[in-house]
C-alpha positions, 0 to 999 in steps of 0.5 A: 500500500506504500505506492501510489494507487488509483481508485474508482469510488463514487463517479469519482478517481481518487489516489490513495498512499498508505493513508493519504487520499486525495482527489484526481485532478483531471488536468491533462498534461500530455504525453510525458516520460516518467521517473524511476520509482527509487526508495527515495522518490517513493519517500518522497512521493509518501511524505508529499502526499500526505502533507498534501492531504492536509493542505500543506505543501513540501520542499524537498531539500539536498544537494543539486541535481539529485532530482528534487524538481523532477520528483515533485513534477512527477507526483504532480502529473501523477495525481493530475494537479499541475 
């Protein structure tokens, strides 16, 4: 249950992470590559999520390069939320 999960309930898409739940946004964003899942993108895309269900926001921090911007651009078209 740790990754990221599409879910039909009620005429309505939701996407669920562990315990986080948050609506699909039905914003198309084209055609685009995705991201390796790595232990530490799945980290990040859990910790996001759920400081997302609580209307929070994150900023990923570490060293340059390392693919911050990306995994949060990732989990955004993830859930269709630009």
């Amino acid at each position: 249950l740790a990754q990221l999960r599409y879910y039909w309930e009620d005429e309505n898409v939701s996407c669920k992470m562990i315990t986080a739940c948050l609506k699909y946004g039905y914003e198309y964003l084209g055609v685009s590559s995705r991201l390796v899942v790595t232990p530490l993108t799945d980290r990040c895309y859990r910790t996001l999520m759920g400081a997302l269900q609580l209307f929070l926001g994150g900023a990923p921090e570490g060293p340059a390069g390392t693919g911050k911007t990306e995994t949060t651009k990732d989990l955004a078209k993830a859930i269709a939320n630009y």
